[in-house]
C-alpha positions as CSV (number, residue, x, y, z in Angstrom):
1,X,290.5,32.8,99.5
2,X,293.2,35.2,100.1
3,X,290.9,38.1,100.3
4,X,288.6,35.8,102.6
5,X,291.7,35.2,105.0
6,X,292.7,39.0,104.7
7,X,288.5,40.0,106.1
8,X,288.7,37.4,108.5
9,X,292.1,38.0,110.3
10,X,291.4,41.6,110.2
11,X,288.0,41.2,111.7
12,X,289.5,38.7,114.5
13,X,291.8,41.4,115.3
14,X,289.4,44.2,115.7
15,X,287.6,41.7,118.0
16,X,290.5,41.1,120.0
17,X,290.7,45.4,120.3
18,X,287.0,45.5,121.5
19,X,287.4,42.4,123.8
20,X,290.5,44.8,125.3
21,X,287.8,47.7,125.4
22,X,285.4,45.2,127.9
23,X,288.2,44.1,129.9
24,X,289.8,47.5,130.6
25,X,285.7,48.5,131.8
26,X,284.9,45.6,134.2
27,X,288.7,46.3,135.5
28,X,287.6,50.0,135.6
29,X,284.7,49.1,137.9
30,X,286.1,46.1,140.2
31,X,289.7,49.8,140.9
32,X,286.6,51.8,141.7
33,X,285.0,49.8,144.1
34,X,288.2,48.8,145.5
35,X,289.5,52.7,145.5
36,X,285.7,54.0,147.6
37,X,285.1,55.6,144.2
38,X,287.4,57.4,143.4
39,X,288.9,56.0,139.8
40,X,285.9,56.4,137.6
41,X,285.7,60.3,138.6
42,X,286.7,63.1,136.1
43,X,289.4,64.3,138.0
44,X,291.3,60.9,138.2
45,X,289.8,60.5,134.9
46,X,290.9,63.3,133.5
47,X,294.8,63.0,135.3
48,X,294.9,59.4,133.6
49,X,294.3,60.6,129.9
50,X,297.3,63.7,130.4
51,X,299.5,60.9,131.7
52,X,298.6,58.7,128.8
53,X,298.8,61.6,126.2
54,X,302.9,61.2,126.6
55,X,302.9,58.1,126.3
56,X,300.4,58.1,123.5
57,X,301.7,60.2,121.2
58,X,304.9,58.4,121.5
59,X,303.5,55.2,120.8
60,X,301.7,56.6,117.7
61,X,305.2,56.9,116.0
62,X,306.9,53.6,117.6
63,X,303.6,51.8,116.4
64,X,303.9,52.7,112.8
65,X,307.5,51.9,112.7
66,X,306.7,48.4,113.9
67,X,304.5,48.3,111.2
68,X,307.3,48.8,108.8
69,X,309.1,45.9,110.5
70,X,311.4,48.7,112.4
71,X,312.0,49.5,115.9
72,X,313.0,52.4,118.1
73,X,314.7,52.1,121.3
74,X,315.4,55.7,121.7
75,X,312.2,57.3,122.2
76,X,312.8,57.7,125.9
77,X,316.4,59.2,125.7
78,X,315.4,61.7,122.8
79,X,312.5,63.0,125.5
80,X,314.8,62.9,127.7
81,X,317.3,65.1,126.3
82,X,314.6,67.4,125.4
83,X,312.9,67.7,128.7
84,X,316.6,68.6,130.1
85,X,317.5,70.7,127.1
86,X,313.7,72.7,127.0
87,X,314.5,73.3,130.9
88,X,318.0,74.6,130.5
89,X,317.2,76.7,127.8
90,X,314.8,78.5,129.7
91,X,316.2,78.6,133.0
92,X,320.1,79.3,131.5
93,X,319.5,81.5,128.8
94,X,316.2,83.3,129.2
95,X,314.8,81.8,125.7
96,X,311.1,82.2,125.0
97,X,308.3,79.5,124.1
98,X,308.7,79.5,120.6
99,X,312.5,79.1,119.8
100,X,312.7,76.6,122.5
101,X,309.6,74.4,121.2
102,X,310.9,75.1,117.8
103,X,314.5,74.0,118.6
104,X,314.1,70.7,120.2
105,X,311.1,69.4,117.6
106,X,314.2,70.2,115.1
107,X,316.4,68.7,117.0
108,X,314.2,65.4,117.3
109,X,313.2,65.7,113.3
110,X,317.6,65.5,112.7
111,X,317.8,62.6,115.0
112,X,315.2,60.9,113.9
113,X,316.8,61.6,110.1
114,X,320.3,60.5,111.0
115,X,319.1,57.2,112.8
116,X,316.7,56.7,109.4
117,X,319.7,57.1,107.3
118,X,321.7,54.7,109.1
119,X,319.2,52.3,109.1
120,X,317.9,52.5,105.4
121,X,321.5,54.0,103.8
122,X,324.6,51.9,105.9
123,X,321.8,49.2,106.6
124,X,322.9,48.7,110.2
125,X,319.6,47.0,111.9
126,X,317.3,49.6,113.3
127,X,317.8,47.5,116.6
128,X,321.2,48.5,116.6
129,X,321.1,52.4,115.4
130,X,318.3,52.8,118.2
131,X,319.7,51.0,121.1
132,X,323.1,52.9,120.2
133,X,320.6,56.0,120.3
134,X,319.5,55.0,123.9
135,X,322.8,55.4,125.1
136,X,324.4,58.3,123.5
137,X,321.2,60.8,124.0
138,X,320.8,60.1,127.4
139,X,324.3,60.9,127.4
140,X,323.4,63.9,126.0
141,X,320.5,64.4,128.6
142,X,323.1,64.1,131.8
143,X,325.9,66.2,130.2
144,X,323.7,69.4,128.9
145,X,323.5,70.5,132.8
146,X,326.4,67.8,134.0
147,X,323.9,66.0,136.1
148,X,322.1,68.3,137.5
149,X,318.4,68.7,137.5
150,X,317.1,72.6,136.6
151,X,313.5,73.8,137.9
152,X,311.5,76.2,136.5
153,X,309.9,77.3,133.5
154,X,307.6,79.7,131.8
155,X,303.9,80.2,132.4
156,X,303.5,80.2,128.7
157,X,305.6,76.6,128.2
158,X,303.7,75.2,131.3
159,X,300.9,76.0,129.0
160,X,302.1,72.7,127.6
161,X,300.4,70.4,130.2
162,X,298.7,72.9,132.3
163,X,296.4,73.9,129.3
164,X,292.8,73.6,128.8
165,X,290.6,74.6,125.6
166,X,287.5,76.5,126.2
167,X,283.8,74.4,127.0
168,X,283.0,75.6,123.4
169,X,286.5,74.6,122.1
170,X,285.9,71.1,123.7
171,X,282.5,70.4,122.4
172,X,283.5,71.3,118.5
173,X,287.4,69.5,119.5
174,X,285.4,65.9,120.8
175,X,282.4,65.8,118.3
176,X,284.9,67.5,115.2
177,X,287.3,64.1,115.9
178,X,284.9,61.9,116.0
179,X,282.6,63.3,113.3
180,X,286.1,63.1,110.9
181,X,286.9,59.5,111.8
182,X,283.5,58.7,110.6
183,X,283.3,60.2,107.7
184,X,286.5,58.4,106.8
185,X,285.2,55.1,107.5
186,X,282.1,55.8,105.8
187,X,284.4,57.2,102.9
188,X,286.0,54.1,103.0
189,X,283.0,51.8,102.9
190,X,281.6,53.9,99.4
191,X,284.8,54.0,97.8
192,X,284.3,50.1,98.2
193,X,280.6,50.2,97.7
194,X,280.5,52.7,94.2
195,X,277.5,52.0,92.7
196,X,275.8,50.2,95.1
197,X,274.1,52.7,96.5
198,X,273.1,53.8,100.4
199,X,271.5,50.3,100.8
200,X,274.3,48.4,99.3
201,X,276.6,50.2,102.2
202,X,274.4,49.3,105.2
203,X,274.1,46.0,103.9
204,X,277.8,45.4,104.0
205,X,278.4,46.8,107.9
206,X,279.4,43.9,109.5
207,X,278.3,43.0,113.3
208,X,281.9,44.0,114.6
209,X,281.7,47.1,113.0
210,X,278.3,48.1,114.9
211,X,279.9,47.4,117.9
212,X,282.8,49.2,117.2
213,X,280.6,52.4,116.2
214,X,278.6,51.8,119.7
215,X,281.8,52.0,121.3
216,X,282.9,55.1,119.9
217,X,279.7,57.0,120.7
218,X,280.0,55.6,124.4
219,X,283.5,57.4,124.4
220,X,282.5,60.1,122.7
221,X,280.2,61.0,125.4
222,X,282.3,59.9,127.7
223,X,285.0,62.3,127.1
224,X,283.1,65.2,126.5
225,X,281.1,63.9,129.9
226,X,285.1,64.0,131.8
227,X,286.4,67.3,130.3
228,X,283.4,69.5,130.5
229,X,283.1,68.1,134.5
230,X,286.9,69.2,135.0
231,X,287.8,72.5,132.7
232,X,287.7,71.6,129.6
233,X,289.8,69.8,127.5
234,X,293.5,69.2,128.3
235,X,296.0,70.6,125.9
236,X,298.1,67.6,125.9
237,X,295.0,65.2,125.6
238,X,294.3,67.7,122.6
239,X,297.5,67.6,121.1
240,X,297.5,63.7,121.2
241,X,293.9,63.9,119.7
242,X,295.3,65.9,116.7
243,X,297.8,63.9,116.0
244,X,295.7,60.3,115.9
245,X,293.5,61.6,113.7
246,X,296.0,63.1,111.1
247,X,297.9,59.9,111.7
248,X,294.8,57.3,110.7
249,X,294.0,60.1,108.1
250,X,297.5,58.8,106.5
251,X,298.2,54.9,107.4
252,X,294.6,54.3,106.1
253,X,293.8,56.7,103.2
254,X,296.8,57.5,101.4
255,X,299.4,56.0,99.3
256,X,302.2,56.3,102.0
257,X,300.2,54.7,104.4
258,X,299.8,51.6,102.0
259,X,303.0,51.3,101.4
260,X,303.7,51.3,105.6
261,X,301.6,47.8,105.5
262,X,302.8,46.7,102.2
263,X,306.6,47.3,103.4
264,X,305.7,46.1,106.9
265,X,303.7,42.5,105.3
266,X,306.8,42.0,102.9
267,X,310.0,44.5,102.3
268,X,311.3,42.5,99.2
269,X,307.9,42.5,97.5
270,X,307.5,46.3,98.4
271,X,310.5,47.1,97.1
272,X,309.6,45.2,93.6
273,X,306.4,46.9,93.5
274,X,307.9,50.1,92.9
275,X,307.8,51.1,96.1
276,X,310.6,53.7,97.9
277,X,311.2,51.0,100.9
278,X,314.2,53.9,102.2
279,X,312.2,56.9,102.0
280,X,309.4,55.6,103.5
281,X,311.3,54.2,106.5
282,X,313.3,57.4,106.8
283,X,310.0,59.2,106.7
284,X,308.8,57.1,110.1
285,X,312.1,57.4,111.8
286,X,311.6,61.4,111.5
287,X,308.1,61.3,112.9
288,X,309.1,59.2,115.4
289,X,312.0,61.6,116.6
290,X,309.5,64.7,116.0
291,X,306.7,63.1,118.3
292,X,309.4,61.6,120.7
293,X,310.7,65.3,121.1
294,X,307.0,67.2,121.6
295,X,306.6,64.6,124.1
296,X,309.4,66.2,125.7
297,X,308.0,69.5,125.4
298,X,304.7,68.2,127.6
299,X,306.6,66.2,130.3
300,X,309.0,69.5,130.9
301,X,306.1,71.7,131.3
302,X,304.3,68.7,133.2
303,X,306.9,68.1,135.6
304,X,308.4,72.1,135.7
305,X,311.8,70.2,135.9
306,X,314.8,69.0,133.8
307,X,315.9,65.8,135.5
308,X,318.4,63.7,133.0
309,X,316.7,60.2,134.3
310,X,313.3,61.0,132.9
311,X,311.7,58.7,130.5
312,X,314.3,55.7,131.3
313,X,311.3,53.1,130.5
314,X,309.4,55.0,128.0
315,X,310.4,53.0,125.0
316,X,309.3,49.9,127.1
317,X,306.3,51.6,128.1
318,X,305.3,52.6,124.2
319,X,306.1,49.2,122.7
320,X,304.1,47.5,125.2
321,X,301.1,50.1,124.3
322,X,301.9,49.2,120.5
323,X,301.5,45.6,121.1
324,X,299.0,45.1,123.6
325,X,296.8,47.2,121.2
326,X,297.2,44.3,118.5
327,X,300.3,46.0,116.3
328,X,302.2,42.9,115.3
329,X,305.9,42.6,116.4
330,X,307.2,41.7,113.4
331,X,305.3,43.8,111.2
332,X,302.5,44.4,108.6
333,X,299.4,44.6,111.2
334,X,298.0,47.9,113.7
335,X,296.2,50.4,113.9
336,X,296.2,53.5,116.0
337,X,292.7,52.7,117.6
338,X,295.3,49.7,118.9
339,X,297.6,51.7,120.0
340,X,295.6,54.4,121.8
341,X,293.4,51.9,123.4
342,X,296.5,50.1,124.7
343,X,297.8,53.3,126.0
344,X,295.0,53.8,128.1
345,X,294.5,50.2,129.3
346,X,298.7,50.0,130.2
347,X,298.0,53.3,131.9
348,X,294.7,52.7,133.7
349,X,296.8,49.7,135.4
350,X,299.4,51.9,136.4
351,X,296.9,54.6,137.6
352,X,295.0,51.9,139.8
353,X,297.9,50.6,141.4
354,X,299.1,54.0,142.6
355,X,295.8,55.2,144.0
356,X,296.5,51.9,146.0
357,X,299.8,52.6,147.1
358,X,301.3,49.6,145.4
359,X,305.3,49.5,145.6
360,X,307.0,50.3,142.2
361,X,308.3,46.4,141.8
362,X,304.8,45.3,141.4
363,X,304.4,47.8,138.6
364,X,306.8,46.5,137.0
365,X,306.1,42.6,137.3
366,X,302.2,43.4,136.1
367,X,303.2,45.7,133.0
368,X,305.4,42.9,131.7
369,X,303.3,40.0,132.3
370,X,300.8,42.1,130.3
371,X,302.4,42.6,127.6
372,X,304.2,39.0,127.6
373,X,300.1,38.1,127.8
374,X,299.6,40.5,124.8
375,X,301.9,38.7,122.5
376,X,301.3,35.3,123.2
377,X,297.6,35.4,122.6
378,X,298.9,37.2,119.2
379,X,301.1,34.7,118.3
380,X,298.5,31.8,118.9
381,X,295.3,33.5,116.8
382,X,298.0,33.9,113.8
383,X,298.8,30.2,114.4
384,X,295.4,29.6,113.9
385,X,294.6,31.3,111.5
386,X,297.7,29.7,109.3
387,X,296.4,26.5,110.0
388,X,293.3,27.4,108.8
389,X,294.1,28.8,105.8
390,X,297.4,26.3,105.0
């Protein structure tokens, strides 16, 4: 029965992800008829996904926090302080690419290891070490230059945003990302299936999981249809790409990546298992500060500018992608198709309204209904499906 409530809520939720998937078309098509045609082109197209990417890669490591049952607020002062700090070391001290990019992902790795080890070694509430963290790095971001906004950076760190990979680089990128994500599933599936044999497999696809594979293809084709149409792939688009793969690589076929859900479904029962609760949660918090910081890296080159007040709402913005993608608030449930997919649906919102000159306010009223939308209908399938199975 347990196993039986385990298929069915996990089934139910990658419905929910798909049934996101058809909204965020028929809203595609109503913004391009309203815009004269002009969303669904691979120009817009192809701005949308580098503004996600930021945001994206981001919410990968916020996500798999929440999965753990832990939170960070800080995300958007630590890319802050790095967009400033990437900026001034440039533009102050004549620093090349490499020391800069490979300061500030340090820098991010010890921030994210000090707000771990207050969490999981003085036991102060992640809630806490992170909001703290909100305040004292953008502290940090307004008193590298005292206030004041630099311009200017390298070709080579522009390279950051400005990037594209070759047609041929593209082609093998797309179809090598989605060629490894299906071989893990189908990995997966025969690790389940030993001895069952090729028909024993196809027999056990389920309808959702057809689906879910049509899907793919569609954007599959879809993206190689954009970036082949505008230059090729963009390097931030790529770098997020990277990323989600090696991150669904370890939440769902690894050890570590058990214990993430285990921790997340039950800390005390984790912990009793055997498992290293801490180091796994310090683990996450270092991620998160690493991806937090290279997301810094892309919105300095993106923006060619080191304002302090940059990524003020980011951590809103990445917890609202977490969550509207299905990762469960209080832990134990997401995926990174989730988050992705609510990346780009948060950010195809945002993209619509500015193409029609809607005032920032609005922006603001529609991303929180969303995701006040997001968590309701969460909280009322889990209901169900507690009564169900009670």
């Amino acid at each position: 029965m347990i196993k039986r409530q385990y298929s069915l809520t996990a089934e139910r939720r990658t419905w929910r992800l798909l049934t996101l998937v058809a909204i965020m078309g028929v809203m595609w098509l109503i913004v391009h008829q309203i815009t004269d045609g002009v969303f669904i082109t691979p120009r817009n197209l192809t701005n949308l996904t580098v503004q996600a990417s930021i945001t994206g890669l981001v919410a990968i490591g916020v996500g798999c926090l929440l999965i753990a049952r832990e939170i960070d607020l800080s995300v958007g002062s630590l890319l802050g302080a790095v967009v400033v700090a990437s900026v001034w070391l440039q533009v102050d001290h004549g620093w090349h690419v490499v020391p800069t990019v490979a300061l500030v992902l340090t820098g991010g790795l010890l921030i994210g290891l000090f707000q771990g080890l207050c969490t999981t070694w003085l036991r102060i509430p992640s809630f806490v070490v992170t909001l703290a963290g909100f305040s004292y790095l953008r502290g940090v971001a307004y008193g590298i230059t005292g206030s004041v906004t630099l311009f200017g950076t390298s070709q080579g760190f522009r390279w950051f945003s400005e990037g594209r990979l070759s047609y041929t680089l593209t082609f093998v990128f797309v179809l090598g990302a989605f060629g490894i994500l299906a071989a893990l599933w189908a990995h997966d599936r025969w690790r389940h299936q030993r001895g069952g044999g090729l028909r024993a497999i196809a027999a056990s696809v389920r309808p959702v999981e057809v689906v879910g594979g049509i899907v793919a293809a569609g954007a599959c084709i879809s993206l190689l249809w954009i970036f082949w149409s505008e230059r090729g792939l963009p390097v931030p688009v790529a770098i997020l790409g990277g990323v989600a793969v090696m991150a669904v690589y370890v939440l769902r076929h690894t050890a570590f990546g058990r214990h993430v859900f285990a921790i997340g479904g039950n800390p005390e029962a984790a912990r009793r298992a055997g498992i290293n609760v801490a180091g796994v949660i310090l683990v996450l918090f270092m991620v998160s500060g690493v991806l937090a910081a290279l997301g810094g890296v892309m919105q300095a080159a993106r923006l060619d500018a080191g304002p302090p007040t940059v990524g003020l709402l980011l951590a809103l913005d990445a917890l609202s992608a977490a969550i509207v993608g299905g990762t469960y608030l209080f832990g134990g449930k997401g995926s990174i198709a989730g988050i992705l997919v609510g990346t780009v649906f948060l950010a195809s919102i945002q993209n619509a309204l500015n193409l029609e000159g809607v005032a920032t306010y609005w922006q603001y009223i529609v991303s929180g209904t969303v995701l006040l939308g997001a968590v309701a209908i969460d909280q009322l399938a889990q209901r169900r499906i507690d009564q169900e199975y009670a």
